[in-house]
N, C-alpha and C positions, 0 to 999 in steps of 0.2 A: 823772358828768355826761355822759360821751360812751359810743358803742357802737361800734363797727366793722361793714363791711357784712357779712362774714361771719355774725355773730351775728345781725344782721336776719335774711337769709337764709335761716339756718337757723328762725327764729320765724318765716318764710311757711310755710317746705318743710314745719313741724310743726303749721300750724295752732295755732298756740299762739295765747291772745286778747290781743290788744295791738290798739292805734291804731296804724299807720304816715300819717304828716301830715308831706305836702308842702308847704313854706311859701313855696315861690317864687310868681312872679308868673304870669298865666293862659297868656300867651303861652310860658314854659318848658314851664311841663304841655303844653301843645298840643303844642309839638316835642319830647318824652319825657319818660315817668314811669314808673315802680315798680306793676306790677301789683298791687292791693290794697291800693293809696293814696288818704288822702282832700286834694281841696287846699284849704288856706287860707293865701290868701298873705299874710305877713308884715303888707304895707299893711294888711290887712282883718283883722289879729286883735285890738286891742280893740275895734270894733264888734262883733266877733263870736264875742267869746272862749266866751259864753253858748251857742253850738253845739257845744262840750266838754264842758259840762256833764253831759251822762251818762257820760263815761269818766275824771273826775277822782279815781276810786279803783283805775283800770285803767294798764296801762302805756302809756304814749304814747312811740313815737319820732317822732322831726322830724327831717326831711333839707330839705336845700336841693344848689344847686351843689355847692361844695365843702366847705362846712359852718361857713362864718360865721355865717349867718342863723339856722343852726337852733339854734345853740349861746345865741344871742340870747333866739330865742324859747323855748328850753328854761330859760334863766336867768327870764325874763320869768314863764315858766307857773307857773314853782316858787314865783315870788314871791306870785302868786294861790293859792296852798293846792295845787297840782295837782303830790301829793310824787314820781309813780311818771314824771320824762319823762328822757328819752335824747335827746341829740345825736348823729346818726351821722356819726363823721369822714371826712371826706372827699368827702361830699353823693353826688349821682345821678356827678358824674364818677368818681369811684373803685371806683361801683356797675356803669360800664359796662364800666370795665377790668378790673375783678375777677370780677364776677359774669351780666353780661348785658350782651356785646358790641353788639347789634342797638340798645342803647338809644343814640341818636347824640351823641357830642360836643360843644358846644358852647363 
């Protein structure tokens, strides 16, 4: 159910095909995000769950913060048929301590 940023990380650095989905709200993305992220935040996914629709046999991971939300909306996605999602533990904060300092704190 969860991933760690490391293993994202490593699925950017490789090019590997996956969905990375950001599910915080507009104003997080605005103050930083994960390069090659798409966002939909949390508020706006059953309106818009229908914008998944082509990657529901692809892997999806969802980051938030520090990875409540995403673990939420990864329980949530599974429950719609969408068998391949990941939580990453510990959201964009553990991503900027661990993997990309520059991305700022909050």
């Amino acid at each position: 159910m969860e991933t760690d940023c490391a293993t994202v990380h490593s699925k950017l650095t490789s090019g590997a095909p996956f969905l990375l989905l950001d599910c915080r709200e507009t104003q997080e993305w605005n103050a930083g995000r994960i390069n090659g992220a798409t966002l939909l935040p949390m508020s706006e996914l059953r309106d818009r769950v229908g914008e998944l629709e082509p990657h529901r046999n692809q892997e999806i991971v969802v980051y938030c913060h520090h990875g409540g939300r995403s673990l939420r909306v990864t329980m949530w996605l599974r429950q719609q048929g969408f068998s391949n999602v990941l939580s990453m533990a510990g959201g964009i904060d553990q991503w900027s301590q661990q993997i990309d300092p520059a991305i700022p704190r909050y």
